[in-house]
C-alpha positions as CSV (number, residue, x, y, z in Angstrom):
1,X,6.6,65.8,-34.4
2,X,4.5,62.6,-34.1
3,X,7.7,60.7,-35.0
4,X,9.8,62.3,-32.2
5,X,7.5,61.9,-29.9
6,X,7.5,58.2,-31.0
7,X,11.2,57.6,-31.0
8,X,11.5,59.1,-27.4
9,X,9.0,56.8,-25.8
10,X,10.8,54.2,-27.2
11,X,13.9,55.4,-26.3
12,X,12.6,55.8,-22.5
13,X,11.0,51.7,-23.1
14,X,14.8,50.6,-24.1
15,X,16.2,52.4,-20.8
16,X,13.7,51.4,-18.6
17,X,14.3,47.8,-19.7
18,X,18.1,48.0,-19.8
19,X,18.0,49.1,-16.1
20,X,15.5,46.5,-15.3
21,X,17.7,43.8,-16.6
22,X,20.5,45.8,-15.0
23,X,18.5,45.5,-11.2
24,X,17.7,41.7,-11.5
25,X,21.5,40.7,-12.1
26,X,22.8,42.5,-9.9
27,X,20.3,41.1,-7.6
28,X,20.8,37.9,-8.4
29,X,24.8,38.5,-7.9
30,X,23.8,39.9,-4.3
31,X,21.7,36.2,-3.6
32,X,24.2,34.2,-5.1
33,X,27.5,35.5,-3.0
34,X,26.1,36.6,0.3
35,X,26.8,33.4,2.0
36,X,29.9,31.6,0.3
37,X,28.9,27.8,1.7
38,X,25.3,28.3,-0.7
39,X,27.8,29.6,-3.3
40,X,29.8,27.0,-3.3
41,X,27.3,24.5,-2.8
42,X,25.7,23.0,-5.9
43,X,22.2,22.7,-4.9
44,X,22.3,26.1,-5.1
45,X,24.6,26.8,-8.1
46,X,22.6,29.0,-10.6
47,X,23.1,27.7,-13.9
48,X,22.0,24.3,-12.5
49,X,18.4,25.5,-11.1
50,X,17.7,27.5,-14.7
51,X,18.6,23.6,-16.0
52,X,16.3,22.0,-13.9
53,X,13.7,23.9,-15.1
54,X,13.7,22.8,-18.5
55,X,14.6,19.5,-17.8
56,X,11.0,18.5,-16.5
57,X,10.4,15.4,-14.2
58,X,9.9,11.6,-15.1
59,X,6.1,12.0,-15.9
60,X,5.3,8.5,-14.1
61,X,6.6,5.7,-11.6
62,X,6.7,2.2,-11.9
63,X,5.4,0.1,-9.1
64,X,5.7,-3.5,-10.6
65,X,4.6,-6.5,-9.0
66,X,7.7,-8.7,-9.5
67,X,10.4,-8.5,-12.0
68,X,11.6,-11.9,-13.0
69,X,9.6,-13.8,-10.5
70,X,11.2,-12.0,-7.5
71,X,8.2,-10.4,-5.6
72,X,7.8,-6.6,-5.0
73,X,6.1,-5.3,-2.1
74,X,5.0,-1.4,-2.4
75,X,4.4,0.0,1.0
76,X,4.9,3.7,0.6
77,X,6.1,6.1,3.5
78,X,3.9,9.3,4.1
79,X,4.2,12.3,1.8
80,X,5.0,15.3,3.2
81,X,8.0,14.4,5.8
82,X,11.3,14.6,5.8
83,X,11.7,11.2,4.2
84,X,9.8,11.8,1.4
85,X,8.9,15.3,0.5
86,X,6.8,14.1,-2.6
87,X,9.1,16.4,-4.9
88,X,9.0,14.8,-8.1
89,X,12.4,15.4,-10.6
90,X,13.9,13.4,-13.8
91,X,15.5,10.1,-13.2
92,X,18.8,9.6,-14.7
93,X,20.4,7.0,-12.3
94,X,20.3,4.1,-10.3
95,X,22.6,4.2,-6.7
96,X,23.4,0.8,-5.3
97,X,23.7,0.9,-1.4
98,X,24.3,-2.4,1.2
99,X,22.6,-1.6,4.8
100,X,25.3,-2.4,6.4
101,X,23.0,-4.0,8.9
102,X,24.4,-7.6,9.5
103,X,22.0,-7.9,12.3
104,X,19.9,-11.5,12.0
105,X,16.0,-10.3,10.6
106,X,17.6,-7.8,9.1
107,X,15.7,-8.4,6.0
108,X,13.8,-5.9,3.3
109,X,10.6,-6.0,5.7
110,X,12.1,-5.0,8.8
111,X,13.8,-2.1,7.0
112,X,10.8,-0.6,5.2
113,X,8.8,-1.2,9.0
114,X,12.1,0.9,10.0
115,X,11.4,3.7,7.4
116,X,7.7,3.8,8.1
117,X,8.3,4.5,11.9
118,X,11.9,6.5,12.4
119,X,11.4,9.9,12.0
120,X,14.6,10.9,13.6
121,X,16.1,10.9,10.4
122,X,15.2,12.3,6.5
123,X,17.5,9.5,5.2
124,X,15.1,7.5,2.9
125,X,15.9,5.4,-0.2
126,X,13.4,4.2,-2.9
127,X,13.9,0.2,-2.7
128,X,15.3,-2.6,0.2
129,X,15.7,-5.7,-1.5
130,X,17.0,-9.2,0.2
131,X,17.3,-12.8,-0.6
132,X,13.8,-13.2,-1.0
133,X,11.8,-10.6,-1.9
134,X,11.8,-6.3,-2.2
135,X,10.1,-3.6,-0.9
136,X,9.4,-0.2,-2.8
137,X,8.7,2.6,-0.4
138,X,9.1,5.9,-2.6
139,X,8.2,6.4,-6.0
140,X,10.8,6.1,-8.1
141,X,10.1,9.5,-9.5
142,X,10.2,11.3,-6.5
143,X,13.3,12.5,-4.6
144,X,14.5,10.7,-1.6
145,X,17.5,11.6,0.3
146,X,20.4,8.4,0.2
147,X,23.4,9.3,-1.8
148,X,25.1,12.1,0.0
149,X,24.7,14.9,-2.6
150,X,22.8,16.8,-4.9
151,X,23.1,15.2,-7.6
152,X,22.5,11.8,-6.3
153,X,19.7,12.3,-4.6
154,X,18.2,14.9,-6.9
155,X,18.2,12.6,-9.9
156,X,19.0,8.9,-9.0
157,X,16.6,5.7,-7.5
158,X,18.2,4.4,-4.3
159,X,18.6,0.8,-3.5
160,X,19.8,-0.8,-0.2
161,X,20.9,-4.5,-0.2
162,X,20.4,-6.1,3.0
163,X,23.5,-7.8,4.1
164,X,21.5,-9.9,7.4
165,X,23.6,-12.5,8.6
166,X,20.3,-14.9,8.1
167,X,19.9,-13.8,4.8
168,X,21.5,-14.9,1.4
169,X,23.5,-12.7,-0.1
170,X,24.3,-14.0,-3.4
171,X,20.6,-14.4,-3.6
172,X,20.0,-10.5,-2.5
173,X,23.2,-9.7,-5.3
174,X,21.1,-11.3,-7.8
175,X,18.0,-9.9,-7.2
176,X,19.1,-6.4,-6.9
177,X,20.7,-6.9,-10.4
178,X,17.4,-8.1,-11.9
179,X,15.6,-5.1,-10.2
180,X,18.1,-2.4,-11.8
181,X,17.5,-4.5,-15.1
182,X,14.2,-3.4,-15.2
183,X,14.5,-0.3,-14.1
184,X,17.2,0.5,-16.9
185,X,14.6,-0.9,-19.3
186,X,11.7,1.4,-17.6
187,X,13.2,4.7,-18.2
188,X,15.2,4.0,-20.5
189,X,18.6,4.3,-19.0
190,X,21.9,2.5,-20.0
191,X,24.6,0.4,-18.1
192,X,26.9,3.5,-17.4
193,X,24.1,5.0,-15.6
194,X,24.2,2.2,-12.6
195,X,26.1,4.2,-10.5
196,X,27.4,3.2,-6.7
197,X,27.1,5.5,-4.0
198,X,30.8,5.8,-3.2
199,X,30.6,7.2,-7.0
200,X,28.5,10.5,-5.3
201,X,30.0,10.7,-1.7
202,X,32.8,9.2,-1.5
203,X,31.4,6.5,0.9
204,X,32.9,3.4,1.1
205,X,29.3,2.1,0.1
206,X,27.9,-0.8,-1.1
207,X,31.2,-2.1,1.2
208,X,30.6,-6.0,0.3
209,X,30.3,-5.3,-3.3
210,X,33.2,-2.7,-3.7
211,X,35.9,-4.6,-1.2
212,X,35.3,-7.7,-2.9
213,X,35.9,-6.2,-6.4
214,X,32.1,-7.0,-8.1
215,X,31.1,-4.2,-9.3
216,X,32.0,-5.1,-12.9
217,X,30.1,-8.6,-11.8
218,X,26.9,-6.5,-11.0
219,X,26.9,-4.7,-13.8
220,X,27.7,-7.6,-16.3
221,X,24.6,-9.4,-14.9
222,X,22.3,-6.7,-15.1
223,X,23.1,-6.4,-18.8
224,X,22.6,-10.1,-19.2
225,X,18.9,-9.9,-17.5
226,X,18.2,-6.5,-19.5
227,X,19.2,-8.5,-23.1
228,X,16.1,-11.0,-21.8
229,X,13.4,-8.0,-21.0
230,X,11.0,-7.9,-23.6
């Protein structure tokens, strides 16, 4: 008696269970396909957010002083706007950018004064750097919203060369290579995960390195500098 008394309460705990597990997916179903843009959108692709949430965050940020002599100026925007929404995440790329800002003074200074006072748009990017010096103005373990995607803004560190007309380029090129140089060594990232922005959007971004066939150039020098990090 005791034993069939057993059985069907446990029979009742499988049921209630199976429908349970029953409810949620078809839940889940219901959120996922009521609006075909979310489900078609990979920010909001399933599989992806149960991935994310093993996958953890980058436990720290770098903010280094200079990186082979070139000076590094951290002047961090506000948390809690648009531009930087403090939501930390992994770090599995680096996105090059230009400015496209030819504009005379338009150096790494004027463009992190530019992100500290335009609110008028959430575009934000982790470093500026120009023929003399870079700024840092989101930790590189935080999110900030530059490649045009997901992905790219989800996992990667943004930086903009300036392209100012009173600036150096050559000198910005090989400063920017030196910077992603240490940030390969920092978390511990390899070559192939340099990636451009075009590679996310589609843009035709960074234009001066990409029209003038250098991206193999970048890259080669940044593996030279990372061979001489200690």
């Amino acid at each position: 008696m005791k034993n069939n008394i057993y059985n069907k309460r446990k029979l009742n705990l499988k049921r209630v269970i199976f429908t349970f597990a029953i409810i949620l997916i078809i839940i889940i179903i219901i959120i996922y396909f009521k609006n075909d843009k979310l489900a078609k959108s990979k920010k909001n692709n399933i599989l992806e957010i149960i991935e994310d949430a093993f996958e953890g965050v980058t436990e720290y940020s770098a903010f280094p002083e200079d990186v082979y002599g070139i000076k590094v100026i951290t002047k961090l925007l506000d948390e809690g706007t648009d531009k930087r929404t403090g939501e930390k995440r992994k770090i599995k790329y680096i996105v090059i950018h230009e400015t496209d800002n030819e504009g005379k003074k338009a150096n790494a200074k004027n463009h992190a004064e530019y992100q500290l006072k335009n609110n008028e748009t959430s575009t934000s990017w982790h470093y500026t750097v120009d023929s003399r010096e870079i700024y840092h103005h989101i930790p590189d373990n935080e999110i900030a919203n530059h490649a045009g995607t997901y992905e790219g803004n989800k996992y990667g560190i943004g930086i903009e060369l300036c392209v100012n007309e009173d600036g150096n380029f050559e000198e910005t090129f090989d400063n920017a290579t030196k910077l992603v140089a240490f940030l390969l060594k920092e978390y511990k990232l390899d070559l192939e995960d340099i990636k451009l922005h075009h590679d996310f959007s589609g843009k035709d971004c960074p234009h001066k390195i990409i029209s003038n066939n250098r991206v193999e150039e970048f890259i080669k020098k940044v593996e030279t500098y990372s061979k001489n990090i200690i």
